[in-house]
C-alpha positions in Angstrom: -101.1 15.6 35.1 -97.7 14.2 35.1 -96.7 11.8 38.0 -93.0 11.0 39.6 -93.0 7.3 39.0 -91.2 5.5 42.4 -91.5 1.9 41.3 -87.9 0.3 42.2 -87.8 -1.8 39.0 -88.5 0.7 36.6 -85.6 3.2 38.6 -83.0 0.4 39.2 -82.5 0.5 35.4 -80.3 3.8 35.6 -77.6 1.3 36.2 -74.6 3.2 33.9 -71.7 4.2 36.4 -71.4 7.2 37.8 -67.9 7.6 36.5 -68.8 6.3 33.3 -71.5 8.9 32.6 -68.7 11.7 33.3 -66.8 10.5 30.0 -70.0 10.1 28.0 -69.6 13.9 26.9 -66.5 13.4 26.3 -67.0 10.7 23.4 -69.6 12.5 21.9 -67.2 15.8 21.8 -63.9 14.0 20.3 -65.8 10.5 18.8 -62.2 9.5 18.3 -63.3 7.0 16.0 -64.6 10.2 14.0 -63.4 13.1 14.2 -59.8 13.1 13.0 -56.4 15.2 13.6 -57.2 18.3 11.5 -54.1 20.0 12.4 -51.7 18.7 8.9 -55.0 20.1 6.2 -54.9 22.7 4.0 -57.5 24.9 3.9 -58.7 23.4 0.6 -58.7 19.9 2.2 -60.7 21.4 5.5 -63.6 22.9 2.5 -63.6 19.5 1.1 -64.1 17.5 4.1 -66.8 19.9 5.3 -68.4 19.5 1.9 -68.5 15.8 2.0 -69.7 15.6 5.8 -72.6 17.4 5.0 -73.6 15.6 1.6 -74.3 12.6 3.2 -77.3 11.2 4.2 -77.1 11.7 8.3 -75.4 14.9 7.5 -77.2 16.3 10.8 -76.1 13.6 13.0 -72.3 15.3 12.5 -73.0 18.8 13.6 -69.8 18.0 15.9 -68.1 16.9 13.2 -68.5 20.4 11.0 -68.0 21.9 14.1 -64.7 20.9 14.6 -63.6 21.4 10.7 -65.2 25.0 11.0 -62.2 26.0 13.6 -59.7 24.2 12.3 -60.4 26.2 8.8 -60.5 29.6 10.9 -57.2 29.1 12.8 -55.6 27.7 10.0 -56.7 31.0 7.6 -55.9 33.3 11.0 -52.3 32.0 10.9 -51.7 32.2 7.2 -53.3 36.1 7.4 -51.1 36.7 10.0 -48.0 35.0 8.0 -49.5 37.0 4.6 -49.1 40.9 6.7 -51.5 43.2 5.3 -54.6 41.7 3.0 -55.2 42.8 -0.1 -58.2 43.8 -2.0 -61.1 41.5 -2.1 -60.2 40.3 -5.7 -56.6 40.0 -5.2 -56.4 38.0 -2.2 -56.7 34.1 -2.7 -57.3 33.6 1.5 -60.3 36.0 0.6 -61.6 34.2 -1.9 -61.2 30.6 0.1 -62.9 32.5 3.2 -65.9 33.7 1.0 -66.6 30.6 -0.4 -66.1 28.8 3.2 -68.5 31.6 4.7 -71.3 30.4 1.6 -70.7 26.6 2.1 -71.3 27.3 6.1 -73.8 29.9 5.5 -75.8 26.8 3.7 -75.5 24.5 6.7 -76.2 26.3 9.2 -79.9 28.0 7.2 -80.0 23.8 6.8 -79.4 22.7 10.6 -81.5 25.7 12.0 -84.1 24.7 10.0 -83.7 20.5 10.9 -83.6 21.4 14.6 -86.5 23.1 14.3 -88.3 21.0 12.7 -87.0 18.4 15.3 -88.2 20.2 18.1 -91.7 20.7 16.8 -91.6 16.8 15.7 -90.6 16.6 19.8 -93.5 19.0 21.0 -95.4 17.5 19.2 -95.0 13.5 20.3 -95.1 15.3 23.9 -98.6 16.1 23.4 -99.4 13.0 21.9 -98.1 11.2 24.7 -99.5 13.3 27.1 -102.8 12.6 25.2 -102.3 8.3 25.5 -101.5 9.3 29.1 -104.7 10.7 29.9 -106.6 8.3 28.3 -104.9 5.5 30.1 -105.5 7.7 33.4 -109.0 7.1 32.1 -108.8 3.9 31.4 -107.8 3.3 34.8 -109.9 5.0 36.8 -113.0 4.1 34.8 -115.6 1.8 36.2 -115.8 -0.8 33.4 -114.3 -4.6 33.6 -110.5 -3.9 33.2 -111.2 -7.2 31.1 -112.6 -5.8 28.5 -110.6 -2.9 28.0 -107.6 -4.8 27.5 -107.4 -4.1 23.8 -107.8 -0.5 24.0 -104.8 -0.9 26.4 -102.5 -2.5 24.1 -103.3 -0.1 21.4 -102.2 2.5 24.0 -99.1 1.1 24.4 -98.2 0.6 21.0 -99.4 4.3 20.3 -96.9 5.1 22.9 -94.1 3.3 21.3 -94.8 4.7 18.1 -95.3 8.8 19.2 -90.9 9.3 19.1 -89.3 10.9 20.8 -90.1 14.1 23.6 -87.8 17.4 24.4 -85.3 16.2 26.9 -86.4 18.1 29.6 -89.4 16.3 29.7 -88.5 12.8 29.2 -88.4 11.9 32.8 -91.8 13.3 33.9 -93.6 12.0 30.9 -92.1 8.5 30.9 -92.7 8.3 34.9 -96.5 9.1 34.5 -96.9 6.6 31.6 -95.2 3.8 33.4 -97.4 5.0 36.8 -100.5 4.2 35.0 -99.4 1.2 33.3 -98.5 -0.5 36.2 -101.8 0.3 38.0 -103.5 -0.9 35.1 -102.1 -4.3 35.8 -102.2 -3.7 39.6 -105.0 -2.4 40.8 -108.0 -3.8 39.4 -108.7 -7.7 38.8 -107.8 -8.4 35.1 -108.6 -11.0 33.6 -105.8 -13.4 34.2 -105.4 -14.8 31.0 -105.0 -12.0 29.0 -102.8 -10.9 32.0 -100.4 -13.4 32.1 -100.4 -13.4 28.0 -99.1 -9.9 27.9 -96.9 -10.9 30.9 -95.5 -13.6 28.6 -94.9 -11.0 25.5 -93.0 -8.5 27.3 -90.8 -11.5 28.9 -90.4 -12.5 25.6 -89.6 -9.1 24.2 -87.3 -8.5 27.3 -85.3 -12.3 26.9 -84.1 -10.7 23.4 -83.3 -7.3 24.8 -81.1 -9.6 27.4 -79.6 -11.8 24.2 -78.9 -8.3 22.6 -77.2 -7.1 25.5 -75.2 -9.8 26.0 -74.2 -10.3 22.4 -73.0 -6.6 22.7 -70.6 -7.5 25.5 -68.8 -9.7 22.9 -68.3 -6.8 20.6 -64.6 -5.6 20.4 -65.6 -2.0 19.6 -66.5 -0.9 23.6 -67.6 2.4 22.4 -69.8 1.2 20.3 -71.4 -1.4 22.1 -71.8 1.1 25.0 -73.9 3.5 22.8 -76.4 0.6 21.6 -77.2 -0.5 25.5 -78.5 2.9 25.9 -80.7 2.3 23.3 -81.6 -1.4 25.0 -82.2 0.6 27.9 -84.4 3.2 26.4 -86.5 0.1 24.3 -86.5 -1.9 27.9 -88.6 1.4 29.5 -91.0 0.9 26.7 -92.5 -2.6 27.7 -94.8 -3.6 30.3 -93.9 -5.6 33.2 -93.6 -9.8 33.6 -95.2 -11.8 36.1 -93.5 -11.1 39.3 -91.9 -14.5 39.9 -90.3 -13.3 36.6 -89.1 -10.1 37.5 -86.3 -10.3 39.3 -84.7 -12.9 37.4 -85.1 -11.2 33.7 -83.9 -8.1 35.3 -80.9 -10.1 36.9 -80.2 -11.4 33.7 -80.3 -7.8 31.7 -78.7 -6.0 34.7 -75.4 -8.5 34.2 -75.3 -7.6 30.8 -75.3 -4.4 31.2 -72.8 -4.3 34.1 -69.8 -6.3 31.6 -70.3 -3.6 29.0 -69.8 -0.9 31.5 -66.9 -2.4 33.3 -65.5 -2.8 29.4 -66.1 0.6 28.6 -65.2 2.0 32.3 -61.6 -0.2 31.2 -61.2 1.6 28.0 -61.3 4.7 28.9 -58.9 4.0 31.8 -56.5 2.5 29.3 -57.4 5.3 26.8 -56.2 7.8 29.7 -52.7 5.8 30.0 -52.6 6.1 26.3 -53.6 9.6 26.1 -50.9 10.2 28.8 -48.4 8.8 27.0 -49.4 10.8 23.7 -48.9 13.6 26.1 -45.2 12.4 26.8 -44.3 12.2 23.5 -46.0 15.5 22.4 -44.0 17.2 25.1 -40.5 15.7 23.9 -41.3 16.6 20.2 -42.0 20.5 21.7 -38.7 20.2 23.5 -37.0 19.4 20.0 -38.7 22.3 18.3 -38.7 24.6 20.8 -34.8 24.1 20.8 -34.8 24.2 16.9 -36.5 27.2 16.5 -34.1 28.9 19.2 -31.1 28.3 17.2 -28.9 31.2 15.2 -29.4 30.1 11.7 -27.2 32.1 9.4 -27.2 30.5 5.8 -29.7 29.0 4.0 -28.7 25.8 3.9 -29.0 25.9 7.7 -32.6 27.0 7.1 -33.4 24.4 4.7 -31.7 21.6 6.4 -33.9 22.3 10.0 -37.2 23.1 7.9 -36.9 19.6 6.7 -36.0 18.3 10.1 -39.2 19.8 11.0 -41.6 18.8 8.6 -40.3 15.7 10.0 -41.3 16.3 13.8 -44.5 17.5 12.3 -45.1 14.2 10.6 -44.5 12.1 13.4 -47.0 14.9 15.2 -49.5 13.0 13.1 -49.2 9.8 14.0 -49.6 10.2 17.9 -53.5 9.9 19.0 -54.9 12.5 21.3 -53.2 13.7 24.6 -55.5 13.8 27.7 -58.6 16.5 27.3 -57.2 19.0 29.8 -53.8 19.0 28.0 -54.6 18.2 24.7 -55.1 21.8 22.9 -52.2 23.2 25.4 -49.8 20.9 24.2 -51.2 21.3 20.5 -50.8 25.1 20.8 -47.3 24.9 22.3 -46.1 22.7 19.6 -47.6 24.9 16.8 -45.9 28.0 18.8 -42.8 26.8 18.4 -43.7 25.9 14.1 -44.6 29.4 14.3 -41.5 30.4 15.7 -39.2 28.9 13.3 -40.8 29.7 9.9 -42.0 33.0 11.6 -37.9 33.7 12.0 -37.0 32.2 8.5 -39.8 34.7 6.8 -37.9 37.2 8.7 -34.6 36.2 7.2 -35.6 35.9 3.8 -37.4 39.2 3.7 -33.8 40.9 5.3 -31.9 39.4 2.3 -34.8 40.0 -0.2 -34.6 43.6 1.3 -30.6 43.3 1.6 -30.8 42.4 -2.5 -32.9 45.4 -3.5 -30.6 47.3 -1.8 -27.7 45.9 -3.3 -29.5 45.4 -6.7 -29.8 49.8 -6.4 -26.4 50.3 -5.8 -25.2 47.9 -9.3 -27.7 50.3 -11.2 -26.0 53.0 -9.9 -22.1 52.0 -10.7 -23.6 50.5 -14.1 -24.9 54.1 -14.9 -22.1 56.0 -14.0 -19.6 53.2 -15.7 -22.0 53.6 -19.0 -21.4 57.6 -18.7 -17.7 57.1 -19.2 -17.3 54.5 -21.5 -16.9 56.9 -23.7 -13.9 59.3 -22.5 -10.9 59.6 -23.9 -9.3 60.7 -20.6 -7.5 57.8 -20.7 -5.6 58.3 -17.4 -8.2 59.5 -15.1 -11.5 57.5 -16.4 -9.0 54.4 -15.9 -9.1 55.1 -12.1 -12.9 55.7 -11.8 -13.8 52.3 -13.7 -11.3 50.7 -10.9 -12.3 52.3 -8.2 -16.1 51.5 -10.1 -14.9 47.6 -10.1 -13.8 47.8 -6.5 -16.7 49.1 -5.1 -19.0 46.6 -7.4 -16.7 43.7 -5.8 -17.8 45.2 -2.2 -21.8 45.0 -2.9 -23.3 42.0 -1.7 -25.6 39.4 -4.0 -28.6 40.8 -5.9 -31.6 38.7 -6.8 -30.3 35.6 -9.1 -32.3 36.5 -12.4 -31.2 40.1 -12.4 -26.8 39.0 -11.5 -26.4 37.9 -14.9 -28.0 40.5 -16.6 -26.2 43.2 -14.5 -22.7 42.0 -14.6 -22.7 41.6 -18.6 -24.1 45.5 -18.5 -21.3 46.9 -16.4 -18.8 44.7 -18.4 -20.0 45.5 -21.3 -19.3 49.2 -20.5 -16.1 48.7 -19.5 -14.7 46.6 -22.1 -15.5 49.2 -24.5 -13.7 51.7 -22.7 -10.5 49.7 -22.0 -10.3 49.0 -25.7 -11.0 52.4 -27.0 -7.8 53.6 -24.6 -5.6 50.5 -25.4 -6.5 51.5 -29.4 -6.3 55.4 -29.5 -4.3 56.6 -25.9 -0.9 58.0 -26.4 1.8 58.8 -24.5 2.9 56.9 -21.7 -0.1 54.5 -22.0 -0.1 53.9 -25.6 1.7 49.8 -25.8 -0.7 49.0 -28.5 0.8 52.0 -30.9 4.5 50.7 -29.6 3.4 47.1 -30.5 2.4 48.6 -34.3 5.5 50.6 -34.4 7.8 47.3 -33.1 6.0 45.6 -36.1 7.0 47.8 -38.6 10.4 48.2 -37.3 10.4 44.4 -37.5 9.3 44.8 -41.9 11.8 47.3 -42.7 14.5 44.9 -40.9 13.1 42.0 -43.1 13.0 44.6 -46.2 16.4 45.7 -45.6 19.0 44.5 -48.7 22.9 44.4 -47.4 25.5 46.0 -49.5 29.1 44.8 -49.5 29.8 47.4 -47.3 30.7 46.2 -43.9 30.9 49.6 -41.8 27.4 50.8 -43.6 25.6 47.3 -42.9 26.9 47.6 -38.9 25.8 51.5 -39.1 22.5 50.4 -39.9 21.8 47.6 -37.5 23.3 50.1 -34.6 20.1 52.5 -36.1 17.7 49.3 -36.4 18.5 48.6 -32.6 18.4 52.1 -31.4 15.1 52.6 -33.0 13.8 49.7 -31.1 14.7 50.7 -28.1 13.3 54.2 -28.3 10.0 52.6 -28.5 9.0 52.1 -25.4 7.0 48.8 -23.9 4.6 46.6 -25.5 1.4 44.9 -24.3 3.0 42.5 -21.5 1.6 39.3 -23.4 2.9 40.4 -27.2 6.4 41.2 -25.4 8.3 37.6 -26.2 6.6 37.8 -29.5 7.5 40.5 -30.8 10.8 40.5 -29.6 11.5 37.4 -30.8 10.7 37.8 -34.1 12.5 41.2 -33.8 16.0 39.2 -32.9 15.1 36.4 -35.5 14.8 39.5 -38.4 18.0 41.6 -36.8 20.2 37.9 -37.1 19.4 37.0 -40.4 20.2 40.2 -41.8 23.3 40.7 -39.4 25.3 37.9 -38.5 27.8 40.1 -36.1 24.3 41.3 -34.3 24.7 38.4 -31.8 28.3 37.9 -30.9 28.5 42.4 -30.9 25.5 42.2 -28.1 27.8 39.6 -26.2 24.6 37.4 -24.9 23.3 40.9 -23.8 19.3 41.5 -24.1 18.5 42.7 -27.7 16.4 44.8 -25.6 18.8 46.2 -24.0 19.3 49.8 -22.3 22.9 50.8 -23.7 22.0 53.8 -25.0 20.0 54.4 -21.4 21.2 55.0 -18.1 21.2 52.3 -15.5 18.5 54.7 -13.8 16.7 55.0 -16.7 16.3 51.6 -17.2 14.7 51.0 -13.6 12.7 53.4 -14.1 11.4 51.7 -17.6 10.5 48.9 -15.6 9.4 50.5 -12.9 6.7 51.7 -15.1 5.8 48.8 -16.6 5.2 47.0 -13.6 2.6 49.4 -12.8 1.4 49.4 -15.8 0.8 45.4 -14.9 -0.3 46.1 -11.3 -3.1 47.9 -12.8 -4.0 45.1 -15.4 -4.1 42.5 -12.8 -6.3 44.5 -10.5 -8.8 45.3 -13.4 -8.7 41.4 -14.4 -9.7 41.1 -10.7 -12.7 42.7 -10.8 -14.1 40.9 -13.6 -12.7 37.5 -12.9 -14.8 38.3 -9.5 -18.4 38.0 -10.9 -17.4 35.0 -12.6 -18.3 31.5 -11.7 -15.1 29.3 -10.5 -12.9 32.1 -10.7 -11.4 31.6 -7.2 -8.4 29.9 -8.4 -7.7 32.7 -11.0 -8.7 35.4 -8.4 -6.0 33.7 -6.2 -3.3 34.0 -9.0 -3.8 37.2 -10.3 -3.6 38.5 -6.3 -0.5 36.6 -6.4 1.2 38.4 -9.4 0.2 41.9 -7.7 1.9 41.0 -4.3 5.1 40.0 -6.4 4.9 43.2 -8.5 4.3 45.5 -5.6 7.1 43.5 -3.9 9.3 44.5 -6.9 8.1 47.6 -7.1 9.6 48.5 -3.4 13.2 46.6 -4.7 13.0 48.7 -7.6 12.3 52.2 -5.6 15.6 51.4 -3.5 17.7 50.4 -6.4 16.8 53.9 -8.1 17.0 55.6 -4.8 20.8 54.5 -4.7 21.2 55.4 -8.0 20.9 58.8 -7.1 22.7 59.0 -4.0 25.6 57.7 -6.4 25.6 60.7 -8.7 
């Protein structure tokens, strides 16, 4: 039989606020003094955390705890899936091997917590019968004919029974501790007990009560509200346990317990009024560090110093993320999830950029192959002429492709060079004809020995015949390698003087390489030669100065020296033009 106890003592001690009660879940679901910001862990960190909560000693106490590091571990490992593409094979994937293990470690709790609650329930069911048990034999006790007097002991024992049993299910805390305090209270009320041991078990709960007042009112010193809130429940709970005092008594001690109580609740009705201000001003500060990254990760980025200067700048807002405390509980995972939105964004963008030039540099690194295998098939020829265009037009279009990946560049450009440098010196050893300035330079040179080898007679006209065939022989040559000419000319006038003294003043401060056995057209037309000959040079310098590091200022300088020759080139066209309007 269980009874609705109406006694307006025992009721007047649900005395905790309304609006306080309403925020009582909400402590126990954040314990802000707990449970921490999750959002800055690795996923390593979130395992290590769980792993430590639930090696301690109250590990079941913190079910809300390794609750909240469960999700946090899931949404982190959904985003970095997400960020990952496509998983890969059990064994290959590291997020699958940190999932597994996660899915053990939980797979262990949970076997452990279903097994605790159980336990805990039938612990409960079990103290309900028990108490149901002291119940009816107080109900006995009470209605039994014998001299309340001397049942007094067994009374006591019932109460201290009933103080030891534990805890009940919740839903049947109310009804049980209703009917015990019913009977207890017509124990003392109904019958004629024995006033002495009446008043003496008046005098022990007083006393009992008097501490639970000192308790409660050393609590409402205690700084931390939260927790000084939680232990009066308890007070309350141990208050419901004790008998009544003498009546004179009553009112007072309750007074006296009820003030108590009532400064503890106005403190922790305060806090959680300031903590709202607080939480709304988290809230303000959250929103204005979205704003910033919302308009960060909005921008047109288009180098990568851009990208690394704003992923610093957000690591940054992320930081100070951390050190602001919760936002109010309706806004709090809104705001979380628009701020890590907008992370999302940005790195979600910069992946995307990366991957284009990653895919931009396979590309390129293809086309290189391709230009490196055809310039390797014609390294070879010996059509001087026409494999001489295809390695420019090669060197052009390898000046045109855009960056490859930074350990290959190296690698690739000595390749290509490689092939074309041993072209370009198998033509500048062994081509002929117009092309051949390295053969010219040899024959120069040995024009230059027989000059030096050459022994004057005393024969004037003979000496003069022979430097007219020395000179003549020179200038049937043809051109020289454009950075020998000086040389070689020089040390072709220095030879022609000290063997013929009359070789200066009979070329009148005219050229020793002069055209008078050639036509004035002839002679532009030499030259016209030659500077395309070094149009062609400084155009295939151009292409290798261009994979070089620092070569800008050369690049610049050899582009220079082409515009001048073409420039020329036109002058000379106009000049040889006229020449043949002339004849």
């Amino acid at each position: 039989m269980v009874l609705k106890y109406k006694n307006s003592d025992i009721m007047s001690e649900n005395i905790i606020p309304e609006k306080i009660q309403e925020v009582i879940s909400d402590v126990e679901e954040k314990d802000s003094d707990v449970i921490q910001d999750l959002s800055g862990k690795s996923l390593a960190e979130l395992s290590d955390l769980f792993v430590s909560i639930r090696s301690s000693e109250d590990a079941m106490s913190h079910s809300k705890e390794l609750e909240a590091v469960k999700s946090a571990f899931y949404k982190l490992l959904s985003k970095l899936k997400g960020e990952n593409g496509e998983e890969s094979a059990a064994g290959d994937n590291p997020l699958e091997v940190v999932e597994q293990n996660f899915k053990a470690i939980y797979s262990d709790y949970k076997k452990e917590r279903s097994e605790y609650m159980s336990r805990l329930e039938a612990e409960r069911e079990e103290n309900l019968e028990k108490k149901k048990a002291i119940i009816e034999e107080l109900k006995q006790l009470v209605e039994g004919q014998e001299d309340v007097s001397s049942q007094f002991s067994t009374f006591r024992d019932l109460q201290n029974r009933w103080r030891e049993a534990g805890p009940v299910p919740m839903q049947s805390y109310r009804d049980i501790n209703d009917s015990y305090q019913y009977y207890v209270e017509k124990f003392y009320d109904m019958v004629k007990i024995n006033r002495d041991l009446r008043d003496l078990d008046f005098k022990k709960n007083l006393e009992a009560k008097e501490a639970f007042c000192a308790a409660a009112e050393k609590l409402a010193e205690n700084e931390n509200v939260v927790n000084a809130f939680h232990e009066l429940q308890k007070l309350h709970e141990q208050w419901k346990e004790f008998g009544p005092v003498a009546k004179e008594k009553r009112e007072e001690i309750w007074d006296r317990f009820k003030a108590a109580t009532s400064v503890i609740n106005k403190k922790y009705q305060a806090y959680f009024e300031g903590l709202k201000v607080q939480q709304e001003e988290n809230l303000e500060k959250k929103k204005a560090l979205c704003e910033k990254l919302e308009e960060i990760a909005d921008r047109e980025i288009s180098n990568a110093s851009d990208w690394n200067t704003l992923s610093k700048e957000i690591e940054a807002l992320q930081a100070e993320w951390r050190t602001i405390g919760f936002a109010t509980k309706k806004e709090n995972q809104k705001i979380y999830d628009r701020f890590r939105a907008a992370c999302d964004k940005f790195f979600a963008r910069k992946r995307d950029h990366y991957t284009s030039i990653k895919d931009s540099m396979t590309a390129n690194l293809e086309k290189k192959q391709s230009i490196i295998e055809q310039a390797e098939s014609l390294k070879s020829s010996t059509e001087w002429k026409k494999t001489t265009d295809q390695l420019i037009s090669l060197q052009k279009q390898w000046k045109e492709i855009g960056a490859v990946p930074r350990k290959k560049s190296e690698q690739l450009w000595k390749r290509f060079r490689a092939a074309c440098d041993e072209f370009f010196a198998n033509r500048d050893a062994n081509a002929g004809g117009e092309n051949d300035y390295y053969g010219n330079l040899k024959s120069k040179k040995r024009l230059i020995e027989e000059v030096q080898a050459y022994q004057c007679t005393e024969d004037d006209a003979a000496n003069a015949a022979q430097m007219r065939s020395f000179n003549e022989k020179w200038q049937s040559i043809g051109h020289v390698p454009f950075k020998e000419k000086d040389k070689v000319n020089a040390e072709f006038k220095a030879a022609m003087q000290e063997k013929f003294p009359l070789f200066a003043k009979q070329r009148g401060g005219q050229s020793y390489q002069g055209h008078s056995s050639k036509s004035p057209k002839d002679s532009l037309i030499a030259k016209y030669n030659a500077l395309q000959q070094d149009i062609t040079t400084y155009e295939n310098n151009i292409g290798f100065f261009a994979a070089s590091k620092n070569s800008a200022p050369l690049i610049q300088q050899m582009q220079q020296k082409i515009d001048s020759a073409k420039a020329e080139l036109r002058r000379l066209e106009e000049k040889i033009r006229l020449e043949e309007e002339d004849k």
